[in-house]
C-alpha positions in Angstrom: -88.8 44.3 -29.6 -91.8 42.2 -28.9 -95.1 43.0 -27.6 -94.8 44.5 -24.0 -96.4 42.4 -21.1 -97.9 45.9 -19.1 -100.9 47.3 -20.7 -100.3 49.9 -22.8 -100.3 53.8 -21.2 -103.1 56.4 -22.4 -102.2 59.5 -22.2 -106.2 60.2 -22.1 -106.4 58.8 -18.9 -103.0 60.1 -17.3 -103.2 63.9 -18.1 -99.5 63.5 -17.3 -98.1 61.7 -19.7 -97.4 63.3 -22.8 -97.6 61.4 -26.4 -94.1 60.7 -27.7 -95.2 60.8 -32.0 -92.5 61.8 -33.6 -88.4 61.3 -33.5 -86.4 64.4 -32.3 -84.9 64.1 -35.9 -87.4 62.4 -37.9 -87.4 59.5 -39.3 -84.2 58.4 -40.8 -83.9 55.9 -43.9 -83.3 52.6 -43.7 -79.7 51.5 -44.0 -79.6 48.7 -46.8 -76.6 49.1 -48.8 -73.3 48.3 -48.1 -72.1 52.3 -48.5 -74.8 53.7 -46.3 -73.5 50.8 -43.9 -70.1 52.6 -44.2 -71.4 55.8 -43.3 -73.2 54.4 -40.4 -70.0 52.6 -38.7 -67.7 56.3 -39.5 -70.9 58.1 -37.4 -71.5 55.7 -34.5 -67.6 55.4 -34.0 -67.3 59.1 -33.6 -70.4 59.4 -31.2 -70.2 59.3 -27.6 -71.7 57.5 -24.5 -73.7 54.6 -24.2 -75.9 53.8 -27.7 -79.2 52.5 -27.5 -80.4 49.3 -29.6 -83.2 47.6 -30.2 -84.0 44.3 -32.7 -87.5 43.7 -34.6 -88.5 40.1 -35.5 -91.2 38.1 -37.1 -92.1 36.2 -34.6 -95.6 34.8 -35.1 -95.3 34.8 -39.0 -91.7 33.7 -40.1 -89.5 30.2 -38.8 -87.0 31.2 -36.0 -86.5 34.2 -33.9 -84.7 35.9 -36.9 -83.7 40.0 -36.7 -85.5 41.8 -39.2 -84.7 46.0 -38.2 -82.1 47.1 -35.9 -82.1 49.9 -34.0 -79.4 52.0 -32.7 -79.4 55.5 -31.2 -75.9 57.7 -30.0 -75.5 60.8 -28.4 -73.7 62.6 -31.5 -74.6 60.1 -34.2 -78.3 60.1 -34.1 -80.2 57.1 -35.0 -80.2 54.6 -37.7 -82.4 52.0 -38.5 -80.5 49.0 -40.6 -82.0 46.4 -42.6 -80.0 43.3 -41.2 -82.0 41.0 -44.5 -79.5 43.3 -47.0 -77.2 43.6 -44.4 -76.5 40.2 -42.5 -72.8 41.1 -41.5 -73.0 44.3 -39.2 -69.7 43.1 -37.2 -68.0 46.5 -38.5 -70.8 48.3 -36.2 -69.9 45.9 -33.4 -66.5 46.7 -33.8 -66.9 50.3 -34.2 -68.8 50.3 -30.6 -66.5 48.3 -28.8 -65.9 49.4 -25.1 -69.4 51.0 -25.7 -71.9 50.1 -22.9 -75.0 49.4 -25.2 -78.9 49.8 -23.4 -81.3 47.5 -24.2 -85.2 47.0 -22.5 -85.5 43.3 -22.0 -81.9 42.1 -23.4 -82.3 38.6 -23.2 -85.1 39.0 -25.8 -82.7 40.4 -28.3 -78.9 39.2 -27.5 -79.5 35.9 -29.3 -80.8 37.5 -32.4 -78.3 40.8 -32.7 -75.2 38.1 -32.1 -76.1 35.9 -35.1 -75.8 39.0 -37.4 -72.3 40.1 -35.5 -73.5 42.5 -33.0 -72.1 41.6 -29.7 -72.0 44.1 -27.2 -68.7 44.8 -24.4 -71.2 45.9 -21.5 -75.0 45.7 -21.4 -77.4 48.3 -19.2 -80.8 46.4 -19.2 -83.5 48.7 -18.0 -86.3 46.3 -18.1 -84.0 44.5 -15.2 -83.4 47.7 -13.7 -87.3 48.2 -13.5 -87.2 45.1 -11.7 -84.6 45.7 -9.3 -85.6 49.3 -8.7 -89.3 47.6 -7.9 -91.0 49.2 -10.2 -94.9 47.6 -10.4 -94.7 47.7 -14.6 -91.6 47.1 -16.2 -92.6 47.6 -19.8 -90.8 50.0 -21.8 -93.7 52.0 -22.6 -94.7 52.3 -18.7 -91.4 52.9 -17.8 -90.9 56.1 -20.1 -94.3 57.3 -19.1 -93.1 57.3 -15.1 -89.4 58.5 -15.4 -89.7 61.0 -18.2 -93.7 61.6 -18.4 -93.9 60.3 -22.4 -96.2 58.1 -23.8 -94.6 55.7 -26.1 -97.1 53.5 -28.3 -96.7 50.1 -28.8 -99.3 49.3 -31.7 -96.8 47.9 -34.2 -95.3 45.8 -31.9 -96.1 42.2 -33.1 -96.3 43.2 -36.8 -94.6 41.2 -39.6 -91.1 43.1 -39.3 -90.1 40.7 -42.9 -92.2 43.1 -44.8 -90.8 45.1 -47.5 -90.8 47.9 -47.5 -91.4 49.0 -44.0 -94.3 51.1 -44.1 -93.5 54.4 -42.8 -95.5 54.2 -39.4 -93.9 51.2 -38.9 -90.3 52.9 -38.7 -91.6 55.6 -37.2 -92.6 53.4 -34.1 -88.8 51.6 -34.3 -87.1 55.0 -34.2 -89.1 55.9 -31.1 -88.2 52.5 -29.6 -84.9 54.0 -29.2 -85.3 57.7 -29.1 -85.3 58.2 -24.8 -83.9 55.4 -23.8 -80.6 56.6 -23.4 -82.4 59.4 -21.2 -84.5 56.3 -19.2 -81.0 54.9 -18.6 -79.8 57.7 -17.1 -82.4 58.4 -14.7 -82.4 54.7 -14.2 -78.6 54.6 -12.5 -79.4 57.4 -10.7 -82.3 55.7 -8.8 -80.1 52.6 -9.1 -77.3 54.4 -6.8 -79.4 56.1 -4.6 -81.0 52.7 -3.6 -77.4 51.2 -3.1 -78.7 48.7 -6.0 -75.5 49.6 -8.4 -73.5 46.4 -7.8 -76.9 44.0 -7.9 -77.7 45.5 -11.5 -74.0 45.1 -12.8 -73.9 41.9 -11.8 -77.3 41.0 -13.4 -76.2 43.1 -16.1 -73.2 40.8 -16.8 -75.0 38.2 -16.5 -77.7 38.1 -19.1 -75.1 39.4 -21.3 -73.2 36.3 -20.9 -75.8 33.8 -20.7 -75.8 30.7 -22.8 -78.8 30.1 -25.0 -80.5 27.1 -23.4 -80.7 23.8 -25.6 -83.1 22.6 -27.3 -85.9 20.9 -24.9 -85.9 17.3 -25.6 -89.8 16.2 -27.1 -90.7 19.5 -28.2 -93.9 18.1 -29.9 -94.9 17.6 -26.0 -95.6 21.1 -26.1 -98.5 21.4 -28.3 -101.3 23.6 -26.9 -104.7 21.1 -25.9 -101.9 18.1 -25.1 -104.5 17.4 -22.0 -106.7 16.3 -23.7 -104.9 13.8 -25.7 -104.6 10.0 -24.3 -102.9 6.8 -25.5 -99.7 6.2 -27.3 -101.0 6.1 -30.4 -102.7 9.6 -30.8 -99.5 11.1 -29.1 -97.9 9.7 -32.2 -99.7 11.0 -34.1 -99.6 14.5 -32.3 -95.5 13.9 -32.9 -95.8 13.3 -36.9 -98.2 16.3 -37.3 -95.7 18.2 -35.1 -92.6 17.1 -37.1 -93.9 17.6 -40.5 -95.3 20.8 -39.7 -91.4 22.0 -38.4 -90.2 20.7 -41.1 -92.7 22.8 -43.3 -92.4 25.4 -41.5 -88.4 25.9 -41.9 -88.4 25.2 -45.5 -90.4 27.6 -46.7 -89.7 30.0 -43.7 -93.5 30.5 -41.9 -94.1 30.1 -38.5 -95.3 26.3 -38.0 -98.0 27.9 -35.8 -100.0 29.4 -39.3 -99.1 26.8 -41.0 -101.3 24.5 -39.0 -102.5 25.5 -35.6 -101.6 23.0 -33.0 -105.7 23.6 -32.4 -105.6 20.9 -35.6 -103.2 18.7 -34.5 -104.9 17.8 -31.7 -108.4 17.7 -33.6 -106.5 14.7 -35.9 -105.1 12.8 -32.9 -108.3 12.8 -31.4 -110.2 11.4 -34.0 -106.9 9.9 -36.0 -108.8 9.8 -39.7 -107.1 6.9 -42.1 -108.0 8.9 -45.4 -107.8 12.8 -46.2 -111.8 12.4 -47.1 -111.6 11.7 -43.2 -109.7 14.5 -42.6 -111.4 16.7 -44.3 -114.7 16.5 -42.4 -112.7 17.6 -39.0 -114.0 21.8 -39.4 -110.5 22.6 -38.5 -108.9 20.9 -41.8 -111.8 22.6 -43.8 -110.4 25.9 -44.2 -108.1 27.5 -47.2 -104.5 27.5 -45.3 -104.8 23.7 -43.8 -107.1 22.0 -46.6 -104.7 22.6 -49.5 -101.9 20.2 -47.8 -104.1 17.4 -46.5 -101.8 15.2 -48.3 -99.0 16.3 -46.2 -101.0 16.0 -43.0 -102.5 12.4 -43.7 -99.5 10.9 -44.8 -98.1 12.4 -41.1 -100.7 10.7 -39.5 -100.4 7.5 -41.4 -96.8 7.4 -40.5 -98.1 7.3 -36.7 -100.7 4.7 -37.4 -99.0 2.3 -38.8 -96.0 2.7 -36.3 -95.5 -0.7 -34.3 -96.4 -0.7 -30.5 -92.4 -0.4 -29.5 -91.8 2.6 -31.8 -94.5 4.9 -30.1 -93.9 7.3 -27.6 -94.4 6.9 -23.8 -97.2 8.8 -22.5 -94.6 10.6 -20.1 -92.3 12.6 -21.6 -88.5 12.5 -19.9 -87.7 12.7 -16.7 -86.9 16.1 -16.0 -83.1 16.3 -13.6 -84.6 18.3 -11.3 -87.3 18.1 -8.3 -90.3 16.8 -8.8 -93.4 19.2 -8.6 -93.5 21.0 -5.1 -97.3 20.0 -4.9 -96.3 16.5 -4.4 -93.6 17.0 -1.4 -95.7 17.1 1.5 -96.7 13.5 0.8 -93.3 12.3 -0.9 -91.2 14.2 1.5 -92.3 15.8 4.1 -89.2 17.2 5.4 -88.4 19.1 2.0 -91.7 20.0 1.8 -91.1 21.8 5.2 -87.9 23.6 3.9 -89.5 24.6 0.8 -91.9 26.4 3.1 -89.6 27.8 5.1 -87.7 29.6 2.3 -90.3 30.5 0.2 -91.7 32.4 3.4 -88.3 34.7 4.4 -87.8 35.0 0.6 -90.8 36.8 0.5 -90.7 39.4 3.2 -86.8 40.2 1.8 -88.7 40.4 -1.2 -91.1 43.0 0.4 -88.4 44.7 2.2 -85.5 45.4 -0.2 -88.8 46.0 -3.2 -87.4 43.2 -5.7 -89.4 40.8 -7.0 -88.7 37.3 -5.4 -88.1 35.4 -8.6 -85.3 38.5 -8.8 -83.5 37.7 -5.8 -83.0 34.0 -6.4 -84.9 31.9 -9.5 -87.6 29.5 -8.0 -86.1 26.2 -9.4 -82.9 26.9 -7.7 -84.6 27.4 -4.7 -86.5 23.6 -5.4 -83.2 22.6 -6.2 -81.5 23.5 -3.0 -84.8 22.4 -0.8 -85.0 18.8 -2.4 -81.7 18.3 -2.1 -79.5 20.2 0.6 -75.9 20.1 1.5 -75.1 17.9 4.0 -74.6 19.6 6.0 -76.1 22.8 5.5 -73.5 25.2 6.7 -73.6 28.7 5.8 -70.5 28.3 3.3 -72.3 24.6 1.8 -75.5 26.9 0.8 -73.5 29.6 -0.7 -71.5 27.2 -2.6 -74.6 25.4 -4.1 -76.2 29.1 -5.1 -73.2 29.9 -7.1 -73.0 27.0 -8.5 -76.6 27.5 -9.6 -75.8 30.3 -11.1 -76.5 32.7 -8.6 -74.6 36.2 -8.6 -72.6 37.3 -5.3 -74.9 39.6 -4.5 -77.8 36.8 -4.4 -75.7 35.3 -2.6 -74.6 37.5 0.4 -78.5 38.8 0.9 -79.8 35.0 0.6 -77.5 32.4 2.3 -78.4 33.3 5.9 -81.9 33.0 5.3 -81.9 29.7 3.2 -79.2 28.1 5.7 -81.9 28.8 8.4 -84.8 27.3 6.1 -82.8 24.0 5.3 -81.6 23.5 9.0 -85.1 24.7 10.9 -83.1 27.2 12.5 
């Protein structure tokens, strides 16, 4: 699980909230052979009710979004944590849970990375989304344990190197008690769900993020580099593209996040002052240090590449048109009339917002609402709005609490 977006909850200054230290039934060893694997499947098979799962990556310090711990945690079965680098095939757990609703805080974090080692789950309860839906003001995990069941959950190992072996002990401790209540915070979760006639919504979000399609790759990646600003002219967003290239390509041979590898803080440091020899590379305090200065081969030869590129091989200063609207900022003098609806909708999506306690960008994403206000149905009937929602990607129950309002904001009505 990655590094949760609330500030963390101290039980110093919330009398209330009770530190959660230790797992109910200690902490269990890590599964890493095929026999203990074995085990695992025969005991989750025979437990009962939903099972809670977590995943643990590297993210800051190894290439990809990679699953380094799992998590899982049954009523009957206790909990396991599996090592998934000895173990890259767990589609016998998968198996054995079938037909098992499994709960996960922020799924969409972890699907991705639990499928490409076989775990694929029938039926997802996401209670990061129900946080959301139930309009809860922090929808970390830790927060949300401390206000439904008064426990404070720390989050200091969060965004450690998870590829370390072996764990340290405090490390699994934390992962154990990533999944020790949240069977319990589910629980209490479809409870307030129900009451608040918000069952269906969270199915159908539910569903959703468990079937979602991992986007595609965005097209000019390198565009992305952190300080791009304040980078001008063809040339030195060539050279911004070699550094960027050759520092992927480092970066997923030998299995280190590009990022400490060299900081994009360098990258734009060389296409700034685009140095023709590594003695001129060197002087630039950011290729000075240990990690950058012992490859300044690598990096000069990148930056030759882009010097010496001819004028009709560099890249444009604008990156691809994107398919969708342009940026709302510019309607009011491009189009004035969209610029209107945009307005429109944005204002009656924010008191149902306020009224039903869901966050706006919950009720219907913000580009499908650009979408719909640069472009409307012609004409904007009632049945033409809800059509384009769905095929947006909206879920029904978007839908039916949205199409009346948006039909209204497209027409002036």
């Amino acid at each position: 699980m990655v590094a949760q977006t609330d500030p963390p909850v101290d039980p110093a200054e919330d009398p209330a909230v009770v530190p959660l230290l230790e797992p109910r039934d200690g902490i269990p060893p890590v599964v890493a052979y095929p026999s203990d694997l074995v085990k695992t499947v025969a005991a989750f098979a025979a437990g009962h009710g939903p099972v809670a799962v977590d995943a643990e990556r590297a993210s800051g310090y190894r290439y990809g979004q990679r699953v380094y711990l799992v998590q899982i945690r049954r009523a009957g079965a206790g909990t396991a944590l599996i090592d998934p680098v000895a173990l890259p095939n767990l589609s016998p757990l998968s198996a054995a849970l079938s037909g098992t609703e499994w709960v996960l805080h922020a799924a969409s974090q972890d699907l991705t990375c639990l499928a490409e080692v076989g775990m694929i789950p029938d039926k997802v309860f996401d209670t990061e989304l129900a946080a959301r839906l139930l309009g809860y003001s922090r929808v970390g995990l830790a927060a949300v344990v401390a206000q439904l069941l008064g426990l404070g959950l720390a989050k200091e190992h969060s965004a450690v190197d998870w590829s370390t072996r072996p764990l340290p002990t405090d490390w699994l401790r934390y992962a154990a008690l990533d999944v020790e209540v949240l069977i319990e915070v589910r629980d209490k979760m479809a409870d307030e769900l129900e009451a608040a006639g918000k069952s269906q919504w969270a199915a159908e979000e539910f569903e959703a993020v468990r079937t979602a399609v991992p986007p595609p790759p965005r097209p000019d990646m390198w565009r992305r580099v952190s300080g791009m600003h304040d980078v001008s002219g063809r040339r030195s967003l060539a050279v911004v593209r070699e550094l960027w290239k050759t520092r992927d390509a480092q970066g997923r041979k030998r299995d280190i996040a590009p990022g400490r590898i060299l900081p994009d803080r360098a990258i734009i440091a060389a296409a700034q002052a685009m140095p023709r020899t590594t003695d001129e590379l060197r002087t630039l305090p950011v290729f000075s240090g240990r990690r950058t200065s012992r490859r300044l081969d690598v990096w000069q030869t990148a930056i030759n590449r882009a010097l010496n590129l001819p004028p009709d091989q560099l890249p444009p200063t604008q990156g691809p048109k994107s398919e969708g609207p342009p940026p709302v900022r510019s309607w009011r003098d491009r189009d004035p009339a969209a610029d209107a609806r945009i307005t429109a909708a944005r204002a009656a999506l924010a008191a149902l917002a306020t009224e039903r306690c869901v966050p706006v960008e919950n009720i219907v994403t913000p580009e499908l609402v650009r979408r719909l206000c640069w472009s409307p149905p012609n004409p904007a009937t009632p049945t033409a709005v809800a059509d384009a929602l769905a095929a947006g990607g909206a879920r029904p129950w978007q839908i039916a609490l949205t199409t009346d309002l948006l039909t209204a904001a497209l027409t002036g009505g």
